[in-house]
C-alpha positions in Angstrom: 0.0 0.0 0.0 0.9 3.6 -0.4 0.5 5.1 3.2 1.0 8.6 4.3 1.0 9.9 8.0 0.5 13.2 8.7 1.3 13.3 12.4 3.9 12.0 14.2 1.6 9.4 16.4 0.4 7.7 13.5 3.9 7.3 12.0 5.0 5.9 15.0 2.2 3.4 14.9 3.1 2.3 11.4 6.6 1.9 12.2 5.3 -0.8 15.1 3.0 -2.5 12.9 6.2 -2.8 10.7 4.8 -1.1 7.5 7.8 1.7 7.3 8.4 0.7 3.8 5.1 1.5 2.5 4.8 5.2 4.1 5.3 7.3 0.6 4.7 10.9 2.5 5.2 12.3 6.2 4.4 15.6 8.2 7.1 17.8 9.0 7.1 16.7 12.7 7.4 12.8 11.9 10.7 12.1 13.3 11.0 8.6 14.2 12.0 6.2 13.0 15.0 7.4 11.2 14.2 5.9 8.0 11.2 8.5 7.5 13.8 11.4 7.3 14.1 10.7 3.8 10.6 11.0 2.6 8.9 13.8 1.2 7.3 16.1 3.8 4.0 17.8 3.4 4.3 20.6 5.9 3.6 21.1 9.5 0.5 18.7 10.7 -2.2 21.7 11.0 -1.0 22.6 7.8 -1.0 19.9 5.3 -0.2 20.8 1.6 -3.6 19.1 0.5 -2.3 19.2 -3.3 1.0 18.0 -2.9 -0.1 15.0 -1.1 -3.5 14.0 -3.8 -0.5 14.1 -6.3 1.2 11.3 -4.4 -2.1 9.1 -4.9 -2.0 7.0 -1.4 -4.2 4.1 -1.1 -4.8 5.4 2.9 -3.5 8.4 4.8 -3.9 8.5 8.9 -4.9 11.2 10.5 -5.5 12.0 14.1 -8.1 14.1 16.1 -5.2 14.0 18.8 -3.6 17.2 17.5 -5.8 20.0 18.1 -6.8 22.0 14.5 -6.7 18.2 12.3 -9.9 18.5 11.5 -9.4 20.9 9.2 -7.1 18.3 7.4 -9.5 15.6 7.6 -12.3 18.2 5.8 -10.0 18.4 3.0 -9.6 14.8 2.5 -13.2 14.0 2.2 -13.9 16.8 0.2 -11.5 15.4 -2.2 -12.4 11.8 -1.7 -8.8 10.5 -0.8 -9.0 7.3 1.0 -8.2 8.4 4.8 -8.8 7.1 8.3 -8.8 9.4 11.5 -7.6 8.1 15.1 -8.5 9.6 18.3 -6.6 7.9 21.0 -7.0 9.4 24.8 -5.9 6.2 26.8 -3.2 3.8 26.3 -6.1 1.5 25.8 -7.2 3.6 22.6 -3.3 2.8 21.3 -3.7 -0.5 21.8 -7.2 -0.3 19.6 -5.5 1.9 17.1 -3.1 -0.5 16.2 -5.4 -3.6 15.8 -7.3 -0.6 13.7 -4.6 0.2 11.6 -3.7 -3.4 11.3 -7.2 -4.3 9.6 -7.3 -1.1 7.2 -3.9 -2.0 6.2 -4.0 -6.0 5.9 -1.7 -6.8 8.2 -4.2 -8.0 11.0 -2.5 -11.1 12.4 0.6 -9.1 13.5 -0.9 -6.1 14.6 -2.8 -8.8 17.2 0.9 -9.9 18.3 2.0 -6.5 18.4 -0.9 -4.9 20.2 -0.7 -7.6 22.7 2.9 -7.3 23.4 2.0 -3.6 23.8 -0.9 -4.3 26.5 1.3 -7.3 28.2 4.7 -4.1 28.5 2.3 -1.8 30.6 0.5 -4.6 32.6 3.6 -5.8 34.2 4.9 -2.4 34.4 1.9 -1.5 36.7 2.3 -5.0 38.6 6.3 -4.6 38.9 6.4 -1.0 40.0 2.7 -1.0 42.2 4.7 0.2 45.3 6.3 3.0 43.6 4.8 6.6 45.5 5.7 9.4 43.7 3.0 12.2 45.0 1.5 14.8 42.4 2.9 15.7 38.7 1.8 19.0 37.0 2.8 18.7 33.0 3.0 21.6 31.0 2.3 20.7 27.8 2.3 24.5 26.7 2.7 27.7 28.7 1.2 30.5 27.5 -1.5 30.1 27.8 -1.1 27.3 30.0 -2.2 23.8 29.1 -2.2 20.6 30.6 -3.5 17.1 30.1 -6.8 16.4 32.2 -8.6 13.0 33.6 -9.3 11.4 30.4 -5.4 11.4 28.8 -2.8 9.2 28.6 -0.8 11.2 31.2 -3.0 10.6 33.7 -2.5 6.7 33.2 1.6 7.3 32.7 1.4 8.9 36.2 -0.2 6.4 37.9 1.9 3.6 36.6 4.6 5.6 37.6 3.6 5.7 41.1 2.1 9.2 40.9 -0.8 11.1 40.4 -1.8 13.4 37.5 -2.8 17.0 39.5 -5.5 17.9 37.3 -7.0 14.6 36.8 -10.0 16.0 38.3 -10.6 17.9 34.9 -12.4 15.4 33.0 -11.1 16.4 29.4 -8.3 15.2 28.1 -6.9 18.7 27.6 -7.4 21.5 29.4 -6.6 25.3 30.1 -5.8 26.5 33.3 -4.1 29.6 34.9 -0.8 29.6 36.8 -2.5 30.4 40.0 -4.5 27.3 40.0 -1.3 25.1 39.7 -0.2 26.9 42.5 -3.0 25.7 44.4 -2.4 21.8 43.5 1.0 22.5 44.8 2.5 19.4 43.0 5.6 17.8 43.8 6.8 17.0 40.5 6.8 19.5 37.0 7.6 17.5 34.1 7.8 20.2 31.0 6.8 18.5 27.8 5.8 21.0 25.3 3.8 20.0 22.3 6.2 20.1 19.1 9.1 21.8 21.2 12.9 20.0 21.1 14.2 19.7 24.5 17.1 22.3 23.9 14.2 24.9 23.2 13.1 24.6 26.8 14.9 26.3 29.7 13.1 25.6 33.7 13.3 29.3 34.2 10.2 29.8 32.0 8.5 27.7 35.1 10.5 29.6 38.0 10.4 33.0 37.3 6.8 33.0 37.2 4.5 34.8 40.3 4.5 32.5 43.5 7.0 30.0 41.6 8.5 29.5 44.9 6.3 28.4 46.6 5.4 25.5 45.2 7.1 22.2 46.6 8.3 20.7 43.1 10.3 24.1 42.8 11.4 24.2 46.4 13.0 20.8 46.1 14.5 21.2 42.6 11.9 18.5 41.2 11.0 20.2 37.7 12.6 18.1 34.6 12.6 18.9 30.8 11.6 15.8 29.3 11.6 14.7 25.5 7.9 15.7 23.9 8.6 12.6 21.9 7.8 9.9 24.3 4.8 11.8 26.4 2.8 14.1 24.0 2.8 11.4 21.1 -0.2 9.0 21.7 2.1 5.5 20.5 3.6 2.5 21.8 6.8 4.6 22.8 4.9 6.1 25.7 6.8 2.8 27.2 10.1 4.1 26.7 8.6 7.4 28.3 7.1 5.5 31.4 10.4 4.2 31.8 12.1 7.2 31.7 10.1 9.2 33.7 9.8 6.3 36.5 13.5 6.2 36.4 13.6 10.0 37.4 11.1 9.8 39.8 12.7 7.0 42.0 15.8 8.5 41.5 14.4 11.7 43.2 12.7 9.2 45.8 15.9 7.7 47.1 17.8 10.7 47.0 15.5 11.8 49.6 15.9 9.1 51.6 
């Protein structure tokens, strides 16, 4: 088949199912895996260059209602009848769905059973094997001005908990939400992971986060527990939200038996 992904969630999902050969045409965010850097882009995902990729012909493209502004592209597509499917994944659960999905529209169903399974089987005994883990609070930042931040019904609220922690606004029931400094302040977490939606690491500096009103007094600031971590593995709703689970539970217990 002739695939084209335009986000970097959906690319990552056809590189698990093992179809990175037949992707013809990425987004300009796509960056993993490496073989994808030498395929023809088609702009940045809310802006898709609509006639650059009907000229390409693809038998399916994937889009996602997980980027904010998509639907836009997904308008286009069926106004011009190009053969497309559109994922919305909240909850790890959704991933594992998404790829027995993908699997069926693109004839590879058997493997994307395997691979869904081996997905669900990682963050089962990951939750088993780390149960005892406490952590306390997160606040992410997944942008800061102005400031949002993944709610109850997100993927981060299920990365924390795995983790051993708990997502502070998981009492928002979206799965995005807008909020104001002062009422992160309030929940007083005791972790701030920054993980800003299409930002590189090396963009990112923690004294966006402490030089703001109050900063001090929150306890993740006070005891130096605010990390820049890679937008890659936590704002990407894909099977490498296990390498990100590992990451951040690595952190976190780190921090935990420092303090002891």
């Amino acid at each position: 088949m002739r695939l084209i992904s335009i986000c970097p969630s959906n690319t990552e999902l056809l590189a698990y199912l093992g179809l990175t050969d037949q992707i013809i045409a990425v987004d300009d965010y796509s960056d993993w895996p490496e073989q994808i850097n030498k395929l023809p882009r088609l702009g940045p995902d809310l802006n898709i260059n609509m006639d650059k990729l009907e000229e390409l012909k693809p038998d399916l493209v994937l889009a996602s209602l997980s980027v904010p502004g998509m639907e836009r592209n997904v308008e286009q597509l069926k106004r011009r009848n190009i053969p497309h499917i559109v994922l919305n994944p909240n909850s790890l659960m959704d991933i594992y769905e998404n790829l027995l999905f993908v699997g069926e529209k693109t004839g590879c169903i058997e493997s994307a059973q395997e691979i869904a399974n081996q997905f669900k089987k990682e963050i089962e005994d990951y939750k088993e094997s780390h149960q005892e883990d406490k952590n306390g609070s997160i606040y992410w930042e997944w942008w800061p001005k102005p400031i949002f931040t993944p709610g109850k019904a997100n993927w981060l609220t299920e990365v924390s908990e795995i983790v051993g922690g708990k997502n502070c606004f998981c009492d928002y029931d979206k799965a995005n939400v807008q909020v104001t400094w002062e009422e992160v302040i309030a929940k007083n977490p005791d972790h701030i992971c920054m993980v800003w939606v299409g930002v590189k690491e090396e963009k990112m500096n923690i004294k966006h986060i402490i030089k703001r009103e109050n900063a001090a007094t929150i306890t993740a600031i006070q005891n130096n527990n605010i990390y820049i971590l890679e937008e890659s593995l936590f704002c990407r709703p894909s099977p490498r939200l296990i390498e990100g689970i590992k990451r951040l539970s690595t952190i976190l217990n780190k921090t935990s038996e420092h303090k002891k």
